[in-house]
C-alpha positions, -999 to 999 in steps of 0.1 A, spaced: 346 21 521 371 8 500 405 26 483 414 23 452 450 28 438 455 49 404 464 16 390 430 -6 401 409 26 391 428 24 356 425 -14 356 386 -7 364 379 17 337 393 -4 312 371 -34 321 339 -10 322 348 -2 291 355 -37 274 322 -47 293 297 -19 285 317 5 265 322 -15 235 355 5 227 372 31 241 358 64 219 392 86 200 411 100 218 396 137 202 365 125 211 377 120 248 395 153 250 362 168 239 343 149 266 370 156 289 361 195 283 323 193 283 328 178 319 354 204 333 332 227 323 302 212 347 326 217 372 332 250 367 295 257 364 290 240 397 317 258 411 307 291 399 274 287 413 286 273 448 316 295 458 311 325 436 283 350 426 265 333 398 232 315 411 218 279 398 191 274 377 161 254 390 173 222 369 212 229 380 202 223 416 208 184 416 242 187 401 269 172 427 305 181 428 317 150 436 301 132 408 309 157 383 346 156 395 344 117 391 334 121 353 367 143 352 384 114 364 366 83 344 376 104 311 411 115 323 415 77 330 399 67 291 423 92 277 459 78 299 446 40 293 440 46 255 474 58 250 494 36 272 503 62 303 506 46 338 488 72 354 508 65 392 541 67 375 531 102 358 518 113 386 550 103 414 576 119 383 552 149 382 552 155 419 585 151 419 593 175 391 567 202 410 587 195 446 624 203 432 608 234 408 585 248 436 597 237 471 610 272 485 588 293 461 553 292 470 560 298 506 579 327 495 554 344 479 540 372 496 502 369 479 495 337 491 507 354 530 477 383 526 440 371 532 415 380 510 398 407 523 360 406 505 
């Protein structure tokens, strides 16, 4: 199995997309896309961990795949407007460690378990 950084997966979409893509689509277009596709993981989700059921045709839907067309778009959207997606990300956990370092383990809901 092989790794890839943010910065070869970004590198990776970008040559998909010169060789099969033909252009990148808008970026509206992409933020649309990017929705439809969260929203087949939330179906997916739904279905698995909470009380809806699948449909017959649902069944053959994977996570992991549909989570990976999250990414592939997420990646369109950051390389189309010029956002080093492993520099946003380090200053983002950086921001969420000196925000949130003492206040999530201070909060007494995420203590309780959920009783069902």
């Amino acid at each position: 199995m092989t790794y890839l950084t943010i910065k070869d997966a970004q590198q990776k979409v970008d040559q998909w997309i010169e060789m099969y893509g033909v252009r990148y689509f808008s970026e509206l277009t992409n933020m649309a896309i990017l929705t439809e596709e969260v929203g087949e993981v939330a179906r997916i989700i739904s279905r698995t961990y909470g009380e809806q059921s699948f449909k017959k045709k649902e069944k053959d839907k994977k996570l992991a795949d549909e989570l990976a067309d999250v990414l592939f778009v997420l990646i369109c959207l950051a390389n189309q407007t010029g956002i080093d997606l492993s520099d946003a990300f380090e200053k983002n956990m950086d921001k969420k460690t000196k925000r949130d370092k003492g206040r999530h383990k201070k909060n007494e809901k995420l203590r309780l378990k959920k009783s069902k």
